[in-house]
N, CA, C and O atoms as CSV, one atom per row, in Angstrom:
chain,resi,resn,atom,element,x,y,z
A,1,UNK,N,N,41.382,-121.653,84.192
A,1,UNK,CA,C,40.906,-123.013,84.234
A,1,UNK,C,C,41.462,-123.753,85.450
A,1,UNK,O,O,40.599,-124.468,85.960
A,2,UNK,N,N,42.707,-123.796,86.099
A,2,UNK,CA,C,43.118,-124.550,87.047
A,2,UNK,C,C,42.628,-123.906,88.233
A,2,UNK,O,O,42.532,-124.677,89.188
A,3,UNK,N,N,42.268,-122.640,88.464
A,3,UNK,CA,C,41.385,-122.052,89.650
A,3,UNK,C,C,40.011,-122.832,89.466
A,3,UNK,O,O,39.283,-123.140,90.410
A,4,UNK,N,N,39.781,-123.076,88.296
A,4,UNK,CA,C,38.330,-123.672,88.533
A,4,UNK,C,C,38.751,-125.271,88.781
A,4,UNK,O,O,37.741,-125.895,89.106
A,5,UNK,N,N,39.724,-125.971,88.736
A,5,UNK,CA,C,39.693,-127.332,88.790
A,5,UNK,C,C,40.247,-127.361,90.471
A,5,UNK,O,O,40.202,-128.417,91.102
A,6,UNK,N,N,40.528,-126.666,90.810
A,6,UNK,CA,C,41.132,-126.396,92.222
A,6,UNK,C,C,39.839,-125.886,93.360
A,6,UNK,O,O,39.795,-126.102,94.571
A,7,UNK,N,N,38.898,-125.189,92.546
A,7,UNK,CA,C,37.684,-124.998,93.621
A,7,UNK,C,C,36.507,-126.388,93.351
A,7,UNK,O,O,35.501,-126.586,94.034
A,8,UNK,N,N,36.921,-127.131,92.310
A,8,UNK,CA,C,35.923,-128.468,92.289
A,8,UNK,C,C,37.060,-129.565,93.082
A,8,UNK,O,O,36.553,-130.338,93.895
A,9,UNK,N,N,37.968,-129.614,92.951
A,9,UNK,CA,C,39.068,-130.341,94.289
A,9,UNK,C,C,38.673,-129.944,95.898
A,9,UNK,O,O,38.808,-130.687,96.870
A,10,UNK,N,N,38.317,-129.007,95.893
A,10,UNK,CA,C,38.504,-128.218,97.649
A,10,UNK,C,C,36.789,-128.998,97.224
A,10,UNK,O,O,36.651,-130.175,97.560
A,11,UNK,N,N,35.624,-128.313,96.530
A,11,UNK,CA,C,34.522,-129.350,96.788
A,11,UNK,C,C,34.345,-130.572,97.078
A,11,UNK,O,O,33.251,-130.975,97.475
A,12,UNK,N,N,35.105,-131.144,96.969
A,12,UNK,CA,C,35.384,-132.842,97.294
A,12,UNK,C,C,35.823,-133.024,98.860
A,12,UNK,O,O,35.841,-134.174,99.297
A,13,UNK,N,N,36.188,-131.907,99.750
A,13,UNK,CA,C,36.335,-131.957,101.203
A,13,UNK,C,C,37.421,-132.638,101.194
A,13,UNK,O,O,37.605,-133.691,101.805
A,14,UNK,N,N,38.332,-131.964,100.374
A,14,UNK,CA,C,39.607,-132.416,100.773
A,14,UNK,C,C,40.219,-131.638,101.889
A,14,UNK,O,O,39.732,-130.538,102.147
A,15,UNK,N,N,41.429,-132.171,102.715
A,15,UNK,CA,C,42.166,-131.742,103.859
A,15,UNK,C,C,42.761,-130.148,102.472
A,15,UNK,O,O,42.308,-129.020,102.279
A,16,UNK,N,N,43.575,-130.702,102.035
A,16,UNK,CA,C,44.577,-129.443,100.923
A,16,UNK,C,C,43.856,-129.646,100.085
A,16,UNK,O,O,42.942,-130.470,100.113
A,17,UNK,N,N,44.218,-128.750,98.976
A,17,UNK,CA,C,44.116,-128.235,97.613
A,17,UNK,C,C,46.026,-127.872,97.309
A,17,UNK,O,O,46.448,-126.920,97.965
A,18,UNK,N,N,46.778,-128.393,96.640
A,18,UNK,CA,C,47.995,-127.770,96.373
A,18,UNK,C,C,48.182,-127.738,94.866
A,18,UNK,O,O,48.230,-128.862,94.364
A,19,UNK,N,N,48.314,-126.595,93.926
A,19,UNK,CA,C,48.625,-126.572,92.715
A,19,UNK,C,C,50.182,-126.711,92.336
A,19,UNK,O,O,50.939,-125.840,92.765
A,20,UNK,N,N,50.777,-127.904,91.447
A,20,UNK,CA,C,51.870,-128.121,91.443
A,20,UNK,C,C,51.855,-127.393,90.171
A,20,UNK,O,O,50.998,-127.581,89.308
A,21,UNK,N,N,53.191,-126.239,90.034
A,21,UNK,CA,C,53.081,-126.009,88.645
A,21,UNK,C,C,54.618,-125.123,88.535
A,21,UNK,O,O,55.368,-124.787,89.451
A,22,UNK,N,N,54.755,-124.890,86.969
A,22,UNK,CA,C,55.980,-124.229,86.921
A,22,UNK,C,C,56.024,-123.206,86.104
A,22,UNK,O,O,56.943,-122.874,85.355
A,23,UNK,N,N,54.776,-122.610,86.309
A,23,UNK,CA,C,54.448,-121.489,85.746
A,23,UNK,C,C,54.214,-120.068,86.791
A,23,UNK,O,O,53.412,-120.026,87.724
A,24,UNK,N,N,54.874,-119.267,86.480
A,24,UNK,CA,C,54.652,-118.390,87.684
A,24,UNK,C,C,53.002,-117.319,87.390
A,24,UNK,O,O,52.584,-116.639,88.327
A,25,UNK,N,N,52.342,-117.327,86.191
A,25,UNK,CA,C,51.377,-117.318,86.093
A,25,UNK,C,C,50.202,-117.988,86.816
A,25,UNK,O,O,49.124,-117.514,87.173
A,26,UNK,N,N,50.727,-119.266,86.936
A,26,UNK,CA,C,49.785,-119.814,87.004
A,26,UNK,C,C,49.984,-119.772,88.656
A,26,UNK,O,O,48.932,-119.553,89.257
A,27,UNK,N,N,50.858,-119.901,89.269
A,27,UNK,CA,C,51.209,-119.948,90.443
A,27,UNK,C,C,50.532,-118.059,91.173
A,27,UNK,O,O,50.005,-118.173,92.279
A,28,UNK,N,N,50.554,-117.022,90.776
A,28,UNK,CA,C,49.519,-116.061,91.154
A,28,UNK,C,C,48.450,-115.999,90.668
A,28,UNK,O,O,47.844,-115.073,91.206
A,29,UNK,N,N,47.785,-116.543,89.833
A,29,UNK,CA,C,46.222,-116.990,89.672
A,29,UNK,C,C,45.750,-117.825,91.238
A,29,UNK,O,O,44.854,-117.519,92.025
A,30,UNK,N,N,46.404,-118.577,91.271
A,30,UNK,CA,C,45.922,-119.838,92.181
A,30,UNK,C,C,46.026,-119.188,93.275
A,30,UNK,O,O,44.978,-118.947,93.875
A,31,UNK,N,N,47.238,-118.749,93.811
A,31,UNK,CA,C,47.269,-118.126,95.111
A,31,UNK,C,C,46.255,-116.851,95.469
A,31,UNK,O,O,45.766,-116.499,96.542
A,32,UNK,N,N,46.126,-116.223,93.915
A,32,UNK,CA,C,45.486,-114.495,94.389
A,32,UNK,C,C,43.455,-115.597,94.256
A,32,UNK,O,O,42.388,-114.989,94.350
A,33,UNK,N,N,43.549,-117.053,94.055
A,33,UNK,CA,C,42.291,-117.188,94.522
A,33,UNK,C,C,42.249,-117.682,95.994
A,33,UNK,O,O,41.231,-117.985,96.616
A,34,UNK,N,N,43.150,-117.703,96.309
A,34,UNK,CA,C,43.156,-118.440,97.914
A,34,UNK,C,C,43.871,-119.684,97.800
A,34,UNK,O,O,44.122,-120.159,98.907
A,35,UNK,N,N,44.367,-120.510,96.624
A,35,UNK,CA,C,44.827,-121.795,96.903
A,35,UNK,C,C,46.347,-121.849,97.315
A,35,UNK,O,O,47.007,-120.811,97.349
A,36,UNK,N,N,46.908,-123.112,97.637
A,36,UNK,CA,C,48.390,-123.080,97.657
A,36,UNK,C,C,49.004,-123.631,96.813
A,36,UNK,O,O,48.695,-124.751,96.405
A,37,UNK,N,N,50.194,-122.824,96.295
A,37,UNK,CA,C,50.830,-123.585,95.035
A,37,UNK,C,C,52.343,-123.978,95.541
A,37,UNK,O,O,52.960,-123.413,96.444
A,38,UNK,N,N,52.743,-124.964,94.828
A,38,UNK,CA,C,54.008,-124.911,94.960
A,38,UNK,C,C,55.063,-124.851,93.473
A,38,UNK,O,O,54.716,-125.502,92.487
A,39,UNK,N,N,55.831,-124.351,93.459
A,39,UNK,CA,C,56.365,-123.869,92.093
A,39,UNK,C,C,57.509,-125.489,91.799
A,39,UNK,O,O,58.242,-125.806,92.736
A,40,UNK,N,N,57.526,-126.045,90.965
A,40,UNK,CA,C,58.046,-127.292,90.521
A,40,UNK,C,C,59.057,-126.548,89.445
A,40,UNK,O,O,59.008,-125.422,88.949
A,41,UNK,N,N,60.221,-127.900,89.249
A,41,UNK,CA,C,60.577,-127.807,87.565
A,41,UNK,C,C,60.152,-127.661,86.682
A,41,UNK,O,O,58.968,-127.369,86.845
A,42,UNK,N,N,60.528,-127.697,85.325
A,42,UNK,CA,C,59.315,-127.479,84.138
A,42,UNK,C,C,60.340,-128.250,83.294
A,42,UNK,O,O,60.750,-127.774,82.235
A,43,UNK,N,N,60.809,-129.592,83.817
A,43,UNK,CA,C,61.628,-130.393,83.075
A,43,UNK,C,C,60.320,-132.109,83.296
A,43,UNK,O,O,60.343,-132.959,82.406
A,44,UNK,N,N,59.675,-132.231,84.134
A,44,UNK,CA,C,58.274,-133.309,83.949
A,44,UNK,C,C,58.101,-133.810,82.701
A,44,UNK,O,O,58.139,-133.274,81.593
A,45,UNK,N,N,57.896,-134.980,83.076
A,45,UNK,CA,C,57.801,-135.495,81.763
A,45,UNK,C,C,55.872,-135.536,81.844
A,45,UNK,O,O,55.071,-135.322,80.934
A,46,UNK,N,N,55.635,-135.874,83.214
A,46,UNK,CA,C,53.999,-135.756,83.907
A,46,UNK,C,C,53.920,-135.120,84.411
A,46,UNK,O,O,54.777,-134.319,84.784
A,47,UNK,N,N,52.223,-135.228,84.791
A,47,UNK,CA,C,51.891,-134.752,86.169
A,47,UNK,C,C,52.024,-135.344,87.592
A,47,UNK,O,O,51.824,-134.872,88.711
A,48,UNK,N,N,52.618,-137.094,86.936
A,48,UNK,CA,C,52.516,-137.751,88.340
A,48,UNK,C,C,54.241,-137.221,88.871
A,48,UNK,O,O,54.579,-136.942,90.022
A,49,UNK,N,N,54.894,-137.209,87.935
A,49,UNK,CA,C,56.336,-137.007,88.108
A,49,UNK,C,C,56.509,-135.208,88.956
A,49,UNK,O,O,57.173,-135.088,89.985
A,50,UNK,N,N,55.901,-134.171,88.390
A,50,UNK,CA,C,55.198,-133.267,89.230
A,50,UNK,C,C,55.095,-133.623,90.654
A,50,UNK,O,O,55.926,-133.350,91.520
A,51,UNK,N,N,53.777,-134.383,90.835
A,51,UNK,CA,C,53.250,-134.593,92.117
A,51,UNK,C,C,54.660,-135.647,92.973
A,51,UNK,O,O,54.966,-135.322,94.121
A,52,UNK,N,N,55.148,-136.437,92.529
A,52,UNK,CA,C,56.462,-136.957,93.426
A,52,UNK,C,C,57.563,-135.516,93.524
A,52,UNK,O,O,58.491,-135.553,94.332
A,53,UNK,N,N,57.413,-134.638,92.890
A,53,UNK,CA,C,58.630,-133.417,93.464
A,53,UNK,C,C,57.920,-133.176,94.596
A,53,UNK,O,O,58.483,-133.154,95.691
A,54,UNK,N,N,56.323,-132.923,94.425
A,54,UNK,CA,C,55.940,-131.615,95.551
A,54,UNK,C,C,56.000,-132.596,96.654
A,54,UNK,O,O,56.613,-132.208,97.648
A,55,UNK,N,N,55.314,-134.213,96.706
A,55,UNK,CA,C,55.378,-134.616,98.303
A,55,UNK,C,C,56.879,-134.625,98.766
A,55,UNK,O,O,57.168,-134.608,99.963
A,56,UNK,N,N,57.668,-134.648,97.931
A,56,UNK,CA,C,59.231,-134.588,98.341
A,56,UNK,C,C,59.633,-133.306,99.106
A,56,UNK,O,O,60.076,-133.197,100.249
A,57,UNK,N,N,59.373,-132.403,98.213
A,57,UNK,CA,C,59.201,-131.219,98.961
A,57,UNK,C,C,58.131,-130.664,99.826
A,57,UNK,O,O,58.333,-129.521,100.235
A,58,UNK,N,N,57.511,-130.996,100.028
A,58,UNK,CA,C,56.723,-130.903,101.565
A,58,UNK,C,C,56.883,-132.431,102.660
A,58,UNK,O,O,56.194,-132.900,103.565
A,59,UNK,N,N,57.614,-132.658,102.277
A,59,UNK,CA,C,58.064,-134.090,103.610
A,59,UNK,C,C,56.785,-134.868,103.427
A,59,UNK,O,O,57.056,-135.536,104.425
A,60,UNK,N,N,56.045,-135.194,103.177
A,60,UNK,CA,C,54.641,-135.770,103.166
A,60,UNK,C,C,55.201,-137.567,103.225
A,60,UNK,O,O,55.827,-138.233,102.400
A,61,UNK,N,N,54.530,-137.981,104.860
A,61,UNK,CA,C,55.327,-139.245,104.537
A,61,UNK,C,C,54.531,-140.710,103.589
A,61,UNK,O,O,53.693,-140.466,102.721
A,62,UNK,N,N,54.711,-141.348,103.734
A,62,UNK,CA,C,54.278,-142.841,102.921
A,62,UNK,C,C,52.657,-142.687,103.180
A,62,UNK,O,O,51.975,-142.452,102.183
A,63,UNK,N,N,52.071,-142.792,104.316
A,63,UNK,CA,C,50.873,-142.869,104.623
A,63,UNK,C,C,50.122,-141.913,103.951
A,63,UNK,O,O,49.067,-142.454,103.620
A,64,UNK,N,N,50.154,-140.676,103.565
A,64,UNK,CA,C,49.444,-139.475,102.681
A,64,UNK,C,C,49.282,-139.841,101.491
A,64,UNK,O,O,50.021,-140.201,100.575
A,65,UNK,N,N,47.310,-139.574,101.765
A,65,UNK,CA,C,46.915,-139.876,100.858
A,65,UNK,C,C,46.885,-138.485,99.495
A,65,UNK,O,O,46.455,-137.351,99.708
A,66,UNK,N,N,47.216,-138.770,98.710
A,66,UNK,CA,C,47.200,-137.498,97.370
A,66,UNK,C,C,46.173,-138.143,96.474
A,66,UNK,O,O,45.499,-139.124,96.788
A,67,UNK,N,N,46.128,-137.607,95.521
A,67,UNK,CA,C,45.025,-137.600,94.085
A,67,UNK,C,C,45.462,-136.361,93.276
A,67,UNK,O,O,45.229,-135.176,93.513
A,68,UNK,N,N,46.125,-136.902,92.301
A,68,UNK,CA,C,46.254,-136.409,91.303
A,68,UNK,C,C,45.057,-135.512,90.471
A,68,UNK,O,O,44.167,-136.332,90.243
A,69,UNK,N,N,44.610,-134.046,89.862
A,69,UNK,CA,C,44.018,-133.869,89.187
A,69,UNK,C,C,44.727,-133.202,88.550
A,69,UNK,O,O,45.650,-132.478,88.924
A,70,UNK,N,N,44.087,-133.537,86.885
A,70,UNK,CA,C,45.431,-132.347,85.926
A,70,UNK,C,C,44.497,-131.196,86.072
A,70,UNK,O,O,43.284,-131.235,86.281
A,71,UNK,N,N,45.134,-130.354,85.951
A,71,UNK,CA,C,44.787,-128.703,85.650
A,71,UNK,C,C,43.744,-128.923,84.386
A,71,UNK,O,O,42.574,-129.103,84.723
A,72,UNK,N,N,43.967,-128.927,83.290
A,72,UNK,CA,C,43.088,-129.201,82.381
A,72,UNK,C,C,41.864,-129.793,82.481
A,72,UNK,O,O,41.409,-130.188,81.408
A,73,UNK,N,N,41.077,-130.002,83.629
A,73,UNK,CA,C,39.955,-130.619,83.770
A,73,UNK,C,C,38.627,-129.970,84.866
A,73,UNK,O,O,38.098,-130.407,85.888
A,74,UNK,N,N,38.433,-128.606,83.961
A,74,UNK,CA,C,37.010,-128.119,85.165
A,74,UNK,C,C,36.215,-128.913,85.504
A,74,UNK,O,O,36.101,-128.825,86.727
A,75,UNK,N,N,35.627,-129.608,85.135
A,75,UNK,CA,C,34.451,-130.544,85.181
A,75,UNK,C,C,34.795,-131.786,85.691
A,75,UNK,O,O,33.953,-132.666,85.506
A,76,UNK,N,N,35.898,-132.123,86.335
A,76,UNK,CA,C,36.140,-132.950,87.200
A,76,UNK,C,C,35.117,-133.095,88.334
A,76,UNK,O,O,35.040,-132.052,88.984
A,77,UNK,N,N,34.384,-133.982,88.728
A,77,UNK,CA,C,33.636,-134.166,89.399
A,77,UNK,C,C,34.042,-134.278,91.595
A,77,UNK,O,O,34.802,-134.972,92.269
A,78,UNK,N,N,33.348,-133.526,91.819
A,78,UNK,CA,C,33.994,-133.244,93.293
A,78,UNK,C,C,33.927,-135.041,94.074
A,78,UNK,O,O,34.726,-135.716,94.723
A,79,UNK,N,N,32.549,-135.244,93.568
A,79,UNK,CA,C,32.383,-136.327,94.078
A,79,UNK,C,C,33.264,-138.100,93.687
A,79,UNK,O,O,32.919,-139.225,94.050
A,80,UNK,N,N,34.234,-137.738,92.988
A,80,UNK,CA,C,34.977,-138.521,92.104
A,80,UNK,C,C,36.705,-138.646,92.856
A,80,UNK,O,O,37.505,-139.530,93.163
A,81,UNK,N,N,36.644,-137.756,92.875
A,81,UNK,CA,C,37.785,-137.623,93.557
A,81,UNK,C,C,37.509,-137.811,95.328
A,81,UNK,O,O,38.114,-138.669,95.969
A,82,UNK,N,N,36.899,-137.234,95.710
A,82,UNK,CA,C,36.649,-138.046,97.373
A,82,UNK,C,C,36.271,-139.491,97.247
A,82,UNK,O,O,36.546,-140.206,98.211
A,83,UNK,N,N,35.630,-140.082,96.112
A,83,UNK,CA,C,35.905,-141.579,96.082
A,83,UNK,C,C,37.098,-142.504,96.108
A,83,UNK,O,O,37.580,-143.474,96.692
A,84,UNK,N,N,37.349,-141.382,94.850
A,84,UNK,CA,C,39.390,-141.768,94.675
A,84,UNK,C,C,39.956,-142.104,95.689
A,84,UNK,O,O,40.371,-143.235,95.942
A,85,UNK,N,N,40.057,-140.653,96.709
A,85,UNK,CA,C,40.580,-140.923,98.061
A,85,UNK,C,C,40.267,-141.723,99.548
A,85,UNK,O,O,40.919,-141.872,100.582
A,86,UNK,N,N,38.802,-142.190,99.047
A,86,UNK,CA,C,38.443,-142.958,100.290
A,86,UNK,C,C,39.302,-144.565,99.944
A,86,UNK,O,O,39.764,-145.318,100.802
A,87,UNK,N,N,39.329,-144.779,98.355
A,87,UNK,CA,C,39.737,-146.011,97.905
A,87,UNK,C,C,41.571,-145.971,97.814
A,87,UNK,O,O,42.320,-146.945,97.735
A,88,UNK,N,N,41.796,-145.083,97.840
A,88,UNK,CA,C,43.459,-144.656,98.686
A,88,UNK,C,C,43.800,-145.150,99.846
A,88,UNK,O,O,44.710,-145.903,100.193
A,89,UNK,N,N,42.602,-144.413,100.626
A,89,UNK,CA,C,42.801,-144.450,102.511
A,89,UNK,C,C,42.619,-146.085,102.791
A,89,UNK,O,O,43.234,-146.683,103.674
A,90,UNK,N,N,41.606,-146.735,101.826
A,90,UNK,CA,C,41.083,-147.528,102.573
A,90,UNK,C,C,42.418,-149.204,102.062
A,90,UNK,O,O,42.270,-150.299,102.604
């Protein structure tokens, strides 16, 4: 399921796709589809708390724009999330 919420993310023409997770399962699913993961704690209380480890750990400064999608959501709409992010950027 998160390979499929990760190829409707990359549909949205995003710059990345990065799967935050702390599962090492889940972390060679994602990668053996082509995405990039980064392996987190598994002490989160969220996913937003997640996503503040990984920009920490990739230096990502103030100006980067992110969007959150949980894993749990194939049917996330591609076109929903590039809205998200234009209303980020803008």
């Amino acid at each position: 399921m998160v390979v499929r919420v990760a190829e409707r993310a990359r549909e949205s023409g995003a710059d990345a796709v990065i799967v935050a997770t702390d599962d090492v399962r889940i972390e060679r699913a994602v990668r053996g589809a082509g995405f990039d993961a980064v392996m987190t704690r598994g002490d989160h209380a969220s996913g937003t708390d997640r996503l503040a480890e990984v920009v920490e750990f990739l230096g990502l400064d103030a100006e980067a724009v992110l969007v959150n999608v949980q894993g749990d959501e194939p049917f996330v709409e591609p076109g929903m999330v590039r809205a998200l992010a234009l209303l980020l950027e803008a």
